[in-house]
C-alpha positions in Angstrom: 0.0 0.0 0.0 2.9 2.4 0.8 4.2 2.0 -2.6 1.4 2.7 -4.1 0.3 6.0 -2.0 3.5 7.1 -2.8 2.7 6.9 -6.8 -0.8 8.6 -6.0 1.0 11.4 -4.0 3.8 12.1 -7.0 0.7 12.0 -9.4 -1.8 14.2 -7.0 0.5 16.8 -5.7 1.8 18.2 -8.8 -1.6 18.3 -9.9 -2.6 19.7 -6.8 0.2 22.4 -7.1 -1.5 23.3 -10.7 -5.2 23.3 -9.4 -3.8 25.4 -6.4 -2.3 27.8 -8.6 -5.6 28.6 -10.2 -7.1 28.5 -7.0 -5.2 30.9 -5.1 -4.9 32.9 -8.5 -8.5 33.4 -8.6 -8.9 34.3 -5.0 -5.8 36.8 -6.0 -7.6 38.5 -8.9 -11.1 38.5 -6.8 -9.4 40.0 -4.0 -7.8 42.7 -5.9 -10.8 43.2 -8.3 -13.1 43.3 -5.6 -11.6 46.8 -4.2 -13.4 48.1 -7.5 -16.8 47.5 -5.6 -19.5 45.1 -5.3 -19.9 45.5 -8.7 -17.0 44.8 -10.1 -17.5 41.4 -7.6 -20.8 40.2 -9.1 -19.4 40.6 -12.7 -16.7 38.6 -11.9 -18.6 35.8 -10.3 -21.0 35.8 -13.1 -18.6 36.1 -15.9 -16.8 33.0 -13.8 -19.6 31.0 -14.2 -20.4 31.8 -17.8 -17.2 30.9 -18.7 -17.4 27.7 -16.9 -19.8 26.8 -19.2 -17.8 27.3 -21.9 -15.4 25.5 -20.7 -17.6 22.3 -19.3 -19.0 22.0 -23.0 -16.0 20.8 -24.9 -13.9 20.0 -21.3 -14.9 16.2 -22.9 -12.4 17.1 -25.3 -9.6 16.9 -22.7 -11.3 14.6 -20.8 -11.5 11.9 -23.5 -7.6 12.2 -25.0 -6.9 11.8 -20.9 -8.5 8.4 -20.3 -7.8 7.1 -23.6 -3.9 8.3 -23.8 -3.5 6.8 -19.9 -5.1 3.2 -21.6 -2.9 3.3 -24.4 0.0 4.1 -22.1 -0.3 1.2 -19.9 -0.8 -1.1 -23.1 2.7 1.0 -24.2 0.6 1.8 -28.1 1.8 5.3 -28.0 1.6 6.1 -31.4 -2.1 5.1 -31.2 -2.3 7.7 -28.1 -0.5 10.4 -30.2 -3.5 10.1 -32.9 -6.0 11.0 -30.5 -4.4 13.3 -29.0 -4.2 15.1 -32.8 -7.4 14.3 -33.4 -8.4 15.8 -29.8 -6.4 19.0 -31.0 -8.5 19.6 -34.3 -11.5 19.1 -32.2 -10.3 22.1 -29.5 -9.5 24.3 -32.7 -13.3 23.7 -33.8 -14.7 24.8 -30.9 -12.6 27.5 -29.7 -13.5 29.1 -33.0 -17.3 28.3 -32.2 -16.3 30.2 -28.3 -14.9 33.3 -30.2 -17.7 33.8 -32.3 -20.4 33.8 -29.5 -17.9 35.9 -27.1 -18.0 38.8 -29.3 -22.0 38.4 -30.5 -23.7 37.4 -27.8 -21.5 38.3 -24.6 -23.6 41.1 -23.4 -26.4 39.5 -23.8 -25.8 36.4 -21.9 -24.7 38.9 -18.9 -27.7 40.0 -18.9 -29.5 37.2 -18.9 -27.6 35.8 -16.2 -26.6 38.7 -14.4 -30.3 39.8 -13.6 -29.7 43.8 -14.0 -28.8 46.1 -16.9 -26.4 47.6 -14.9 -24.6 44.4 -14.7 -24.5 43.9 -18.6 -23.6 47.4 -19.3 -20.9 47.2 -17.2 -19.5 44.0 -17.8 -19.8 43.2 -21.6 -16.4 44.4 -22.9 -15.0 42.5 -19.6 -17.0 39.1 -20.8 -16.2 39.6 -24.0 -12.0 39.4 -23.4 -12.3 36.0 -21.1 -14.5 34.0 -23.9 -11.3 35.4 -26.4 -9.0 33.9 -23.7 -11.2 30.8 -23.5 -10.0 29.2 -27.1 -6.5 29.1 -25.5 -7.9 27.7 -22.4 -9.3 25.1 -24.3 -6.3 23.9 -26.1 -4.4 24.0 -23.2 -6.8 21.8 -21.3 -6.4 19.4 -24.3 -2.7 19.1 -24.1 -2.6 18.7 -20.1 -5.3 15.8 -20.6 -2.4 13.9 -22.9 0.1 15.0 -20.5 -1.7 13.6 -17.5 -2.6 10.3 -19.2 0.9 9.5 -19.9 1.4 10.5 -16.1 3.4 13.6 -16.8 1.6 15.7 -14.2 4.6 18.2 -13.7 4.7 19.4 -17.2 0.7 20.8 -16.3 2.2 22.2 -13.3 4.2 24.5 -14.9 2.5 25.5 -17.2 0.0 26.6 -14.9 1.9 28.1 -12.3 3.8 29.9 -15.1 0.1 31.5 -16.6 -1.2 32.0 -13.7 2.0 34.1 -12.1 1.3 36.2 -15.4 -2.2 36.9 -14.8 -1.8 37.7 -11.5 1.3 40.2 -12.4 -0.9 41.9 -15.1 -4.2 42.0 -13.3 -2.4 44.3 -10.7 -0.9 46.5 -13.6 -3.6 46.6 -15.6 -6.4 47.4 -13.3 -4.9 50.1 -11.5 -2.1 51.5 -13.3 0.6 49.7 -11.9 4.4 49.6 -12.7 4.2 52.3 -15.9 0.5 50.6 -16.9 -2.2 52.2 -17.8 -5.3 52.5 -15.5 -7.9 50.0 -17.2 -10.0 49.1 -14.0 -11.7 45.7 -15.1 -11.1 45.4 -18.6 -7.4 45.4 -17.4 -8.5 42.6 -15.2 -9.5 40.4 -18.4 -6.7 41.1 -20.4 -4.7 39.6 -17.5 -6.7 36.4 -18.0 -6.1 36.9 -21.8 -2.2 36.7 -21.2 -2.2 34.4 -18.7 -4.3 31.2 -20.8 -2.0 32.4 -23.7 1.2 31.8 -21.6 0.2 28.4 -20.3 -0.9 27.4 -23.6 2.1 28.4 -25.3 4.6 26.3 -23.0 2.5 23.3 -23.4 2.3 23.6 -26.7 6.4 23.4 -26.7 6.4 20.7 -24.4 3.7 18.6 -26.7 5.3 19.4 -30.4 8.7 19.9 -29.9 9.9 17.7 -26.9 7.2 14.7 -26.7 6.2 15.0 -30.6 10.4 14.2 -31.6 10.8 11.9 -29.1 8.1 9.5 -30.1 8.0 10.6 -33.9 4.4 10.7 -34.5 3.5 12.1 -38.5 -0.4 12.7 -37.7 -1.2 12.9 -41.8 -0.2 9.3 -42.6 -2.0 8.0 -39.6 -5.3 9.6 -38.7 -7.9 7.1 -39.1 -12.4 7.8 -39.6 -13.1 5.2 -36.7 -10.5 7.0 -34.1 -12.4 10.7 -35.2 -15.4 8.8 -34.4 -15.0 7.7 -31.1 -12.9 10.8 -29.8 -15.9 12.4 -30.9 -18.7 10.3 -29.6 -16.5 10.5 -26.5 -16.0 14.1 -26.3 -19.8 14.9 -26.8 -21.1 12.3 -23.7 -18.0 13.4 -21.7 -18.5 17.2 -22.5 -22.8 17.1 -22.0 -22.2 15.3 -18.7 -19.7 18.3 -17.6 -22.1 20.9 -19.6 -25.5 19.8 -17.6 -23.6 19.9 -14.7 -22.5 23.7 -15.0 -25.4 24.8 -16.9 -27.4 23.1 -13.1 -24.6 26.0 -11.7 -25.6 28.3 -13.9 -29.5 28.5 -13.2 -28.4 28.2 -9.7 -26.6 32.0 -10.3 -29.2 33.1 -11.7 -31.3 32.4 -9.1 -29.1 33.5 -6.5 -28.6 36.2 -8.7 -32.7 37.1 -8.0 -31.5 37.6 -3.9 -30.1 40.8 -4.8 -25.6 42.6 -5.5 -25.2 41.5 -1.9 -26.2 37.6 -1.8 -24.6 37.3 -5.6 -21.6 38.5 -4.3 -21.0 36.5 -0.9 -22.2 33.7 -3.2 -19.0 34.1 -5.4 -16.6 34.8 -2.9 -17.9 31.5 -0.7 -17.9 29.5 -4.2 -14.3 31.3 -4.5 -12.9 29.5 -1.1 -14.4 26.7 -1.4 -12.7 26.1 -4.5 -9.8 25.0 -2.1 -11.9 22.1 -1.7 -12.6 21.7 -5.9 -8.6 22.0 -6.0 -7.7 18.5 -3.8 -11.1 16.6 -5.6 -10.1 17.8 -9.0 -6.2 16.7 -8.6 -7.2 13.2 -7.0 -10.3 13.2 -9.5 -7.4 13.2 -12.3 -5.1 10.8 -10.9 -7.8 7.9 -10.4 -8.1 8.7 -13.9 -4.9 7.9 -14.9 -4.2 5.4 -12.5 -7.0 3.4 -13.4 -6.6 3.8 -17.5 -3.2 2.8 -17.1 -3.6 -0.7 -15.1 -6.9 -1.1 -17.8 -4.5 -0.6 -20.7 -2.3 -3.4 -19.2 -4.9 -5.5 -18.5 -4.9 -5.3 -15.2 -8.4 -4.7 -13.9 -8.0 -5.6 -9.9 -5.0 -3.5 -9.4 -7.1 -0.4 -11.3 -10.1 -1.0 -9.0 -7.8 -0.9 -6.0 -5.7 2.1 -7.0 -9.2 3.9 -7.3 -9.8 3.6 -4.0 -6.6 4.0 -2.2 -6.7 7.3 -4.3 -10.4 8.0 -3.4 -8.9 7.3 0.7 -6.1 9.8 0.2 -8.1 12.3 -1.0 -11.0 12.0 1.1 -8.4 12.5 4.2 -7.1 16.0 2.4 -10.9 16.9 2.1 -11.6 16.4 5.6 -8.4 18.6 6.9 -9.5 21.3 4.6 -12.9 21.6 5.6 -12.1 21.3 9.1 -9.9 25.1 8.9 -12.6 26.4 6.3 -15.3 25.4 9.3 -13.6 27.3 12.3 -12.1 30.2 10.2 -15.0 30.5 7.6 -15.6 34.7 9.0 -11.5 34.9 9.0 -11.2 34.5 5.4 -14.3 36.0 4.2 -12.8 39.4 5.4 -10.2 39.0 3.2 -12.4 39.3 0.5 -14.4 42.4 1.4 -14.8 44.4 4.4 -18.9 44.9 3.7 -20.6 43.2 6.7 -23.3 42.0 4.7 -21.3 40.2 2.7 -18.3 38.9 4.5 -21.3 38.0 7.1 -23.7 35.8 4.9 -20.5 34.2 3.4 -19.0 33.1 6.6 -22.3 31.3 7.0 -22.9 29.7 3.4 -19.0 28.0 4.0 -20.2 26.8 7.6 -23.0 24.8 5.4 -20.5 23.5 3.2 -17.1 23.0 4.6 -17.7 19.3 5.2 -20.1 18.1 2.9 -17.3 18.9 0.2 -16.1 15.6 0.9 -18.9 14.0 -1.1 -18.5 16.6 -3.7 -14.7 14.7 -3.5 -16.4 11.3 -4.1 -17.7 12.9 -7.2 -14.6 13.5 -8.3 -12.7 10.5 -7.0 -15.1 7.9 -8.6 -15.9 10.3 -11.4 -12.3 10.0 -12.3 -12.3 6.7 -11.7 -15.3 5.8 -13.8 -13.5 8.1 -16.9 -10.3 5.7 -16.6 -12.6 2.7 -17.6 -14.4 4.6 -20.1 -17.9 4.2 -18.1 -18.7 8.0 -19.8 -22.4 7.0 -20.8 -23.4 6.0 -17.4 -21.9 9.3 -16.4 -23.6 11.5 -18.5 -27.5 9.7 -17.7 -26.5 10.3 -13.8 -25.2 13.5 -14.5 -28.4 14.8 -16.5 -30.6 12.9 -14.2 -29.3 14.2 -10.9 -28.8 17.9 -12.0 -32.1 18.5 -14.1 -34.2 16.1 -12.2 -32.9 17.2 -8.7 -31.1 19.7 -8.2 -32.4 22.5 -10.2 -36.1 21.7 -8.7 -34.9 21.4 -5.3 -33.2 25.1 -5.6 -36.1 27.0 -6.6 -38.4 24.8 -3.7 -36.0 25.9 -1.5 -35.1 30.0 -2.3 -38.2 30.8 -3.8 -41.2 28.2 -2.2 -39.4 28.1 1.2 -37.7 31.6 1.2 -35.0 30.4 2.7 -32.5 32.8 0.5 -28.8 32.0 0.0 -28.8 29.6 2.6 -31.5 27.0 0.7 -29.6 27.4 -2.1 -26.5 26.2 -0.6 -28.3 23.5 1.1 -29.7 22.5 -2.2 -26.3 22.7 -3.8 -24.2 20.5 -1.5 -27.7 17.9 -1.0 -26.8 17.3 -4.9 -23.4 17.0 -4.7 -23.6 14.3 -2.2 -26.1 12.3 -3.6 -24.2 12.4 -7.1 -21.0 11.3 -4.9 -22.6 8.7 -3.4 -24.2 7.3 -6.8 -20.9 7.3 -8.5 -19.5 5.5 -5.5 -21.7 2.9 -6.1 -21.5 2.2 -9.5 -17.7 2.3 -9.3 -18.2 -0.6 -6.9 -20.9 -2.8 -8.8 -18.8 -3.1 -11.6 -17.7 -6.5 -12.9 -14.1 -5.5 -13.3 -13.2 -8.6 -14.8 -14.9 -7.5 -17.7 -13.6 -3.8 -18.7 -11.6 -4.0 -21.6 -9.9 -1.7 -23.4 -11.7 1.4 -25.1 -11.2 0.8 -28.8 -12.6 2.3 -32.0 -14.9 0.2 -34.1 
């Protein structure tokens, strides 16, 4: 067991590193935004989630090159894994032209929409705008990290990361206030340093993909891009990326109605959604490395030892969940403040992470199982749970409890994390009735 906690640790914590990165990166920017005004704080939190939901519907791009390039790394068919990962590529180009078009038609609409208020809209469309431009770099560099990861090259991701991130965080404090010789640019300063920062990471992963790994294994993707791979990279992508989509689109009609509360509730809403992102960052890491632990031992045939490093991963990150929540619990007020220093917020925050700090550890089992359910290539059972659970449940149990019940920002947090267990706690127990002895290797047909 020691051994192999010490494989999921060297997988998870660079990984973790990388999700941290963006973590403390956002809570960074939103700190430093938020001095603009609550504003400023609700067009951020919105724009976050809009752009979430760009990302969650063609995030099955990445996901799909992961899982498959982790099987066909344990059954050591490289060159097979470097044709998806093309394939996956073309794919990302598609749609991040599909994400520039909307951004610059229909980004102030969608504010509004989302946002509930004019004033919103009006003054956060050119800000929108610039982070669905980012977005197409976002996407490709998601792409390459999920080929990265499934080969278990989690450090390359890592820096690549840190690297972007270091640059948005340098730029937003330039740009937004006219810092070191910048000009003053208030938020739309703020999105540009998103802009450079998703160009950055995307740029040293690209090296790090075509120069380094693409000479080393010498793939030529013209003479060897077959119909049937397009085919299931893209049959894969779609279930992968609608699971992920219905998910954020539940998130997004949960803004929305949150939204409805009022500048106030929106904006605790996205600075509590902002810290307990600490608790997405663990989930997510461990999330990825069941993946890849469990494609890998598929692709070599080895179905027990993929079950067992599932849960020995889904164990390791349940324990980092649990210390997590337990300093988010007893200093949730603490590191509100840091956000804002408006009472009503920082107040009704401090309360809304109380609800949640420990009931994140189910949203973990989401990700754990999740993860491990990808490296198996189970996607169709996770995209009928996913759209069952968030359309069927969740998004009916949020309005019964804001707007039947009237019990505000609190119901909807109650609602939220309610969800996410019960979506843990299904995935748990589908990863568990599986006959293992019958997953085989995801191949085209």
């Amino acid at each position: 067991m020691l051994t192999n906690w010490k494989q999921i640790l060297g997988l998870a914590i660079p990984s973790i590193a990388s999700f941290a990165s963006m973590t403390v990166t956002g809570m960074i920017n939103l700190i430093m935004i938020g001095k603009l005004g609550a504003l400023s704080i609700a067009i951020v939190g919105v724009s976050n989630i809009i752009m979430y939901n760009a990302w969650a519907a063609f995030s099955g791009i990445g996901n799909t090159v992961n899982y498959l390039v982790a099987q066909n790394y344990g059954s050591n068919d490289m060159k097979k894994g470097m044709e998806r990962t093309y394939i996956s590529l073309i794919l990302s180009i598609l749609a991040g032209i599909a994400i520039l078009i909307i951004g610059f038609v229909a980004a102030g609409g969608i504010l509004n929409i989302l946002g509930g208020s004019e004033k919103i809209a009006h003054a956060g469309t050119g800000y929108l705008r610039i982070r669905f431009f980012a977005m197409f770099f976002s996407i490709l560099t998601f792409t390459l990290h999920g080929f990265f990861r499934g080969v278990g090259n989690t450090k390359t991701p890592m820096i690549a990361s840190l690297a972007g991130n270091a640059i948005m965080i340098l730029f937003t404090y330039s740009l937004t206030y006219g810092h070191l010789g910048f000009p003053r640019m208030g938020l739309i300063g703020a999105g540009w340093a998103v802009f450079l920062g998703e160009v950055t990471a995307m740029l040293i992963s690209a090296f790090a993909f075509f120069v380094i790994v693409n000479k080393k294994i010498g793939f030529i993707p013209i003479k060897s891009i077959s119909i049937n791979e397009s085919k299931l990279i893209f049959k894969e992508s779609l279930k992968l990326g609608t699971q992920e989509f219905s998910k954020s689109m539940a998130m997004f009609v949960f803004t929305a109605f949150v939204g409805r509360l009022g500048t106030n509730a929106l904006a605790a809403n996205e600075i509590a959604l902002s810290i307990m992102s600490f608790g997405f960052m663990p989930a997510g890491a461990f999330g990825s490395t069941a993946t890849i632990l469990v494609g890998q031992e598929i692709g070599r045939n080895n179905p027990d030892k993929a079950r067992k490093m599932g849960t020995e991963t889904a164990i390791m990150g349940g324990l980092f969940l649990f210390v997590l929540g337990s300093f988010e619990f007893f200093f949730s007020e603490s590191v509100a403040r840091i956000y804002t220093d408006d009472p009503h917020v920082y107040l009704l925050t401090a309360k809304l992470i109380i609800v949640s700090a420990f009931l994140q550890i189910f949203d973990g089992f989401f990700n754990f199982y999740g993860g491990g359910l990808r490296g198996i290539g189970d996607t169709t059972f996770l995209l009928r749970s996913s759209l069952i659970l968030a359309w069927g449940f969740f998004v009916p149990l949020t309005y019964l409890m804001v707007f039947v019940l009237s019990l505000s920002s609190y119901g909807a947090w109650t609602a939220l994390y309610t969800y996410l267990s019960i979506f843990g706690l299904v995935l748990l127990m589908r990863f568990y009735r599986r006959d293992w002895n019958e997953i085989k290797l995801t191949v085209a047909e």
